[in-house]
C-alpha positions in Angstrom: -3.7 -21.9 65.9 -3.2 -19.3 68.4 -0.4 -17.2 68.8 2.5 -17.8 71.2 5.4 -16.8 72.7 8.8 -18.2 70.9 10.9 -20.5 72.5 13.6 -19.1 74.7 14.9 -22.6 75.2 14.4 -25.5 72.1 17.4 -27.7 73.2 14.7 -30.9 73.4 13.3 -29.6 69.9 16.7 -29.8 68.6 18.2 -33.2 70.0 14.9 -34.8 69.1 15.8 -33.7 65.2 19.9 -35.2 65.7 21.2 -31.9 65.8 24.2 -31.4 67.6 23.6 -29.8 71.0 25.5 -28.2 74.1 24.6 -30.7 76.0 21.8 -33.5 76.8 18.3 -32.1 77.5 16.1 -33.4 80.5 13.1 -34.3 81.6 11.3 -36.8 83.6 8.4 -38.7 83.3 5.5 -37.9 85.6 7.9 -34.7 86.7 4.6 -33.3 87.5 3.1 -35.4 90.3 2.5 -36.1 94.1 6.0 -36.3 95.2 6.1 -32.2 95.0 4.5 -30.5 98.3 3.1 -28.1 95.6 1.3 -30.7 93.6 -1.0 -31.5 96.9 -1.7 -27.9 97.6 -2.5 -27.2 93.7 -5.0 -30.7 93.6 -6.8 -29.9 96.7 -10.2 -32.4 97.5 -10.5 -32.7 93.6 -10.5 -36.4 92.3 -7.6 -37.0 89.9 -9.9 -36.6 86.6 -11.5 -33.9 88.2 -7.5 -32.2 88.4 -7.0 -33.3 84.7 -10.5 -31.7 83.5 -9.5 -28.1 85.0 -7.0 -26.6 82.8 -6.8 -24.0 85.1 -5.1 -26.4 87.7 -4.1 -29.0 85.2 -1.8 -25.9 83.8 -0.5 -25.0 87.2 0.4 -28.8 87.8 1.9 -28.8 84.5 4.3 -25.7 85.2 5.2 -27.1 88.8 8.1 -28.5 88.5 9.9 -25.8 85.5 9.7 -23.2 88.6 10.8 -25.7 91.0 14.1 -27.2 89.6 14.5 -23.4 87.9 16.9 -24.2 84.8 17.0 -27.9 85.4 14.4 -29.1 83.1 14.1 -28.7 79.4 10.9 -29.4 78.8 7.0 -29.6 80.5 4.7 -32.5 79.8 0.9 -31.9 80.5 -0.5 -33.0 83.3 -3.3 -35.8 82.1 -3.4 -39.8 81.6 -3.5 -42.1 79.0 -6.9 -43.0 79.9 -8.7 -40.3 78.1 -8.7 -42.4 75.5 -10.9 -45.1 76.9 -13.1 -42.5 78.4 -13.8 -40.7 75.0 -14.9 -44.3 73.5 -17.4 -44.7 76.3 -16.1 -46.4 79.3 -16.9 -45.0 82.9 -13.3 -45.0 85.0 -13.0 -45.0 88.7 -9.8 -43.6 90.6 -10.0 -45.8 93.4 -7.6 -44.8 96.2 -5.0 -47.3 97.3 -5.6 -49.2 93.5 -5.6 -46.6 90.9 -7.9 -46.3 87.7 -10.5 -49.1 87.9 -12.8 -49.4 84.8 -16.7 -49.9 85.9 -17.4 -52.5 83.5 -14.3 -53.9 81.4 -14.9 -56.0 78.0 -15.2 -59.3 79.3 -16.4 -61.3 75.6 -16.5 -59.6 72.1 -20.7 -59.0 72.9 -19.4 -56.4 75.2 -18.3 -54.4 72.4 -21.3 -52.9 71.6 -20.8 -50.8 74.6 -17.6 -48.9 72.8 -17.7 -46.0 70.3 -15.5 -47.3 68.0 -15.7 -43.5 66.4 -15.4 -41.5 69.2 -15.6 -37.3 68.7 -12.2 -36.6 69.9 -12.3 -32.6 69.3 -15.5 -32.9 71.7 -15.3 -35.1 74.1 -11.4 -34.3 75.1 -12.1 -30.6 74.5 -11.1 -30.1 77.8 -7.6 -32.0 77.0 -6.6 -29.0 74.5 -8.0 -26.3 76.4 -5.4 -27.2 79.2 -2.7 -27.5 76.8 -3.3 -24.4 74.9 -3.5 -22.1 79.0 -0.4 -23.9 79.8 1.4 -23.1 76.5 0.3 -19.6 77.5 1.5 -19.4 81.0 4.7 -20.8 79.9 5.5 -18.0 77.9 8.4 -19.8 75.8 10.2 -21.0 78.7 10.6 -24.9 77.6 8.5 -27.0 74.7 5.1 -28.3 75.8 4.5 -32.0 75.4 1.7 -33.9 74.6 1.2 -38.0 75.1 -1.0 -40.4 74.2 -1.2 -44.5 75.7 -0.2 -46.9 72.8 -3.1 -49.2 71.4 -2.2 -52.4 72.9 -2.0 -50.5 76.5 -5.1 -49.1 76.0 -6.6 -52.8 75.2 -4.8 -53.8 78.5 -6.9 -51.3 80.4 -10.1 -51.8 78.4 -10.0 -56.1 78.9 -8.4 -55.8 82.6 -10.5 -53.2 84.0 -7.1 -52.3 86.2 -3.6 -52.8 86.3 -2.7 -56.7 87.0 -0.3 -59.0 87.8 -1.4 -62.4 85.8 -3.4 -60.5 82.5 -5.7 -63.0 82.5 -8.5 -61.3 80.6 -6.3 -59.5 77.5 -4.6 -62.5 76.7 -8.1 -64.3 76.4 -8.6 -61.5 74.4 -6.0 -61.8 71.5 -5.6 -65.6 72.1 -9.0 -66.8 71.8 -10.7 -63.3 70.1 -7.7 -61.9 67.8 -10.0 -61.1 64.9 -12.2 -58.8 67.4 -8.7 -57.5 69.6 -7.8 -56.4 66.2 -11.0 -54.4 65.1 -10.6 -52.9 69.2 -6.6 -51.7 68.4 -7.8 -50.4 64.9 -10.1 -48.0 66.5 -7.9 -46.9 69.0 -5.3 -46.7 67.0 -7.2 -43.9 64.9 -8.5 -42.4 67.9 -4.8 -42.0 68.9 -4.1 -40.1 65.9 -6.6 -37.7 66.3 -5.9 -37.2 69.9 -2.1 -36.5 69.3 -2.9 -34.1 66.2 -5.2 -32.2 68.1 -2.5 -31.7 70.9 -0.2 -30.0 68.5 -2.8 -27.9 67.2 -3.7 -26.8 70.8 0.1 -26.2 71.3 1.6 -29.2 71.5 5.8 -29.1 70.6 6.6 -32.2 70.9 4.2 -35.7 71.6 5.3 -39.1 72.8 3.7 -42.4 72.8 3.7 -44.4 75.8 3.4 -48.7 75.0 3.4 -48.8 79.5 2.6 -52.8 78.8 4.7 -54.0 76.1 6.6 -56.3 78.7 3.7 -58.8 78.7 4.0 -59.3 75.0 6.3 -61.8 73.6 8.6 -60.5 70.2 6.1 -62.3 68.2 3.2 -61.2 70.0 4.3 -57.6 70.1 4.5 -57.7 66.3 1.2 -58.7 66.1 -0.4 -56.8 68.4 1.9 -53.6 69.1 4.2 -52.5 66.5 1.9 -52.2 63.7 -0.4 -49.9 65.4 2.6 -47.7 66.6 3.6 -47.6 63.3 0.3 -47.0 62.0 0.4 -43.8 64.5 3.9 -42.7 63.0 2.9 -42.7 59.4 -0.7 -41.1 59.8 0.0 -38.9 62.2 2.3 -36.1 60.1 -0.5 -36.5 57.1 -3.4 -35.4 59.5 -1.0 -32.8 61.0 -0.9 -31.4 57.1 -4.9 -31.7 56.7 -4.9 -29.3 60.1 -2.7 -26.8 58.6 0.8 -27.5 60.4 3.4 -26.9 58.7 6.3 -27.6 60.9 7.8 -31.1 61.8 6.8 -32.4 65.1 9.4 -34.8 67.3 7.6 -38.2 67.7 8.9 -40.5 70.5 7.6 -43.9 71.2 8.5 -45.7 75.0 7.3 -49.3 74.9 8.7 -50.8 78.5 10.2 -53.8 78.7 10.3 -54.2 75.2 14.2 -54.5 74.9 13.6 -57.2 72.1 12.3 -54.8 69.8 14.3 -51.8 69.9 15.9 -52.4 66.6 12.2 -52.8 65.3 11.4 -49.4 66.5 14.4 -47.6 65.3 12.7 -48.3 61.9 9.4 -47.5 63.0 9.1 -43.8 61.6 9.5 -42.0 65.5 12.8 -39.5 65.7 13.3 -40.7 69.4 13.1 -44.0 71.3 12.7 -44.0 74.7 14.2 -46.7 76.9 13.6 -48.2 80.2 17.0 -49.2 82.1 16.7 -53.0 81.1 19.1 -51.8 78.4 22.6 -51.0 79.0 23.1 -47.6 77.2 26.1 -48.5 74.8 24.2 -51.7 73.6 21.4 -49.6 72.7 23.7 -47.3 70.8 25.3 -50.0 68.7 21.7 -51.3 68.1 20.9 -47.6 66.4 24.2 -48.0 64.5 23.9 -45.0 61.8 20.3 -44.7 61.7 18.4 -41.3 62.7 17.3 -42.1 66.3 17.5 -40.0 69.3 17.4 -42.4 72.3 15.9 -41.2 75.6 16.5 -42.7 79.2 17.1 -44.7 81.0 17.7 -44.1 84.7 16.4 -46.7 86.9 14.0 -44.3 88.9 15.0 -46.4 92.5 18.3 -45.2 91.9 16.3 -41.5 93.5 16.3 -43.4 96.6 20.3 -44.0 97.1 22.8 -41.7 98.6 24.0 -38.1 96.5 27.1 -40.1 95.4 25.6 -43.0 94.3 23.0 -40.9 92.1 26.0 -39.0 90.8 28.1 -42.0 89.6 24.9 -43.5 87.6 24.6 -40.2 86.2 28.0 -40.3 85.3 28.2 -43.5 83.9 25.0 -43.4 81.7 25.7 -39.9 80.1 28.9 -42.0 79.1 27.3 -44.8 78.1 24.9 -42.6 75.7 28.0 -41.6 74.0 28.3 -38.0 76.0 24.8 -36.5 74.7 25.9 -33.4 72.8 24.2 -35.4 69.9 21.0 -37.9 69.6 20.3 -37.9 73.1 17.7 -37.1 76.0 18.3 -37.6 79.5 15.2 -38.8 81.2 14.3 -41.5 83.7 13.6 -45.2 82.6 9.5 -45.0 84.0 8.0 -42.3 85.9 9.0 -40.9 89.5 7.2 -42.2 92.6 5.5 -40.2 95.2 8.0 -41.1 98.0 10.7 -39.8 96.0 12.6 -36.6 98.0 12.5 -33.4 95.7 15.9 -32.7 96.8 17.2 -35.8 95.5 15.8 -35.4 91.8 17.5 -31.5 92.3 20.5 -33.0 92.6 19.7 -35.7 89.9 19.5 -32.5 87.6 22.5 -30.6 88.8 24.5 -33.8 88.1 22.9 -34.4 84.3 23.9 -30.8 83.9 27.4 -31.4 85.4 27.8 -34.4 83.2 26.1 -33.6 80.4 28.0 -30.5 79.8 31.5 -32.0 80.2 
């Protein structure tokens, strides 16, 4: 592994592990993205693969917004997608502009599996993946943790059977309601492909990964235990052996986000992950008494639209959910309850920070 600078700041590191902290540690999901000026200037004419296949800009991307909220953010996430995955095991994506990734030909009927690599050569066909996260871990020079992400299994099926994001999910529900047996053999192999991906991260310098279940609303309790939770389980327990077979020694924080799954969170307090990340369907305290006395760090949950109201009105949810998380110096990371949008005002999610920093630190 190479050598790199230590951490000046681990307060993410330590949360994630239930130690007791000086206050909450923040990020936010997609904090590196098209609502920062800089982001446009750094991405250029370059598609947006194209951006996450240069680790020279992907790094830069990556680092935008530590320098821009300076001491506001606890951690960077690298700048990628959870589509690599599908593109290592053979599929040809589009970004369209105005629709987003658009898979050239999605699996229609189990025949079109023959197309996939179910054993897809992760350490050469993302090399370009760990490259980026190794410059950036340079470049960041111990400033705040590195983390690395992968999309959960039965998102990745989503994509793969949809070709797209969708409103009705027409095509992956034929998928595990009239071909489970094959849906199953599909989440199996990206399921191992998942692992690989993630352990790789950390040994390209990687502090800290999480695994992101974007479309666990369109799966019933029952469903999701069929055709979710085993396979982010299955990613919790393997995961820490392969790690060993690579020569890591050190623990690394594992957090698992499955939106709109608020049936489930006790599920995945016992699924072997050190921090659960919510969306804001949950009212903090609820989710707290659902953790009880187990080991959980629970990350969340701002309702990102909440960017868009006034400086007061930001402040007093900030207030309030830093509260409801039990105050934060302990099992707690302050992050938003999905990503940022590209209309959101930089000066808004400054003063976002300030406040978690106000609150948190109370």
């Amino acid at each position: 592994m190479p050598e790199f600078a230590p951490l000046k700041n681990d307060l993410i590191l330590r949360a994630a592990r239930g130690e007791k902290v000086e206050r909450p540690p923040i990020w936010i999901m997609r904090q590196a993205g098209r609502y920062l000026p800089e982001y446009h200037e750094a991405k250029g004419k370059r598609d947006f693969f194209e951006t996450c296949r240069d680790a020279e800009v992907a790094s830069e991307i990556t680092i935008q917004p530590i320098e821009h909220f300076n001491g506001l953010i606890d951690a960077a996430i690298i700048f990628s997608d959870i589509l690599v995955i599908p593109q290592a095991m053979g599929f040809e994506i589009d970004m369209v502009e105005g629709k987003g990734p658009v898979f050239v030909s999605p699996l229609r009927y189990p025949a079109d599996l023959k197309r996939v690599n179910f054993k897809p050569d992760i350490l050469k066909s993302l090399d370009w993946a760990f490259k980026s996260i190794t410059l950036t871990r340079v470049k960041l020079d111990g400033r705040v943790p590195l983390l690395g992400f992968v999309g959960a299994p039965w998102t990745l099926l989503v994509y793969m059977t949809e070709g797209q994001g969708s409103k009705m999910f027409r095509f992956v529900k034929e998928w595990i309601y009239s071909y489970p047996k094959e849906s199953h053999q599909l989440l199996q192999a990206i399921t191992e492909a998942c692992i690989e991906f993630l352990a790789q991260q950390v040994v390209a310098g990687a502090q800290m990964l999480q695994v992101f279940e974007s479309w666990a609303s369109e799966l019933g309790p029952r469903e999701f235990n069929e055709f979710s939770l085993p396979y982010l389980r299955e990613i919790a327990e393997k995961l820490p052996k392969r790690l060993v077979e690579l020569g890591v020694k050190e623990k690394i924080p594992l957090t698992v986000f499955a939106k709109g799954a608020w049936y489930a969170l006790d599920d995945l307090c016992d699924s072997g992950y050190d921090t659960v990340s919510l969306d804001w369907l949950y009212k903090p305290e609820d989710a707290v008494k659902v953790v009880g006395n187990r080991r959980i760090t629970l990350q969340g949950n701002l309702d990102p639209g909440i960017i868009y109201g006034s400086d007061e009105t930001i402040s007093k949810k900030v207030e309030e959910m830093i509260a409801g998380f039990g105050g934060g110096k302990q099992n707690y990371i302050i992050n938003f309850g999905h990503g940022t949008h590209p209309f959101m005002k930089p000066e808004k999610i400054e003063h976002f920070l300030k406040e978690c920093h106000k609150f948190g630190s109370k």
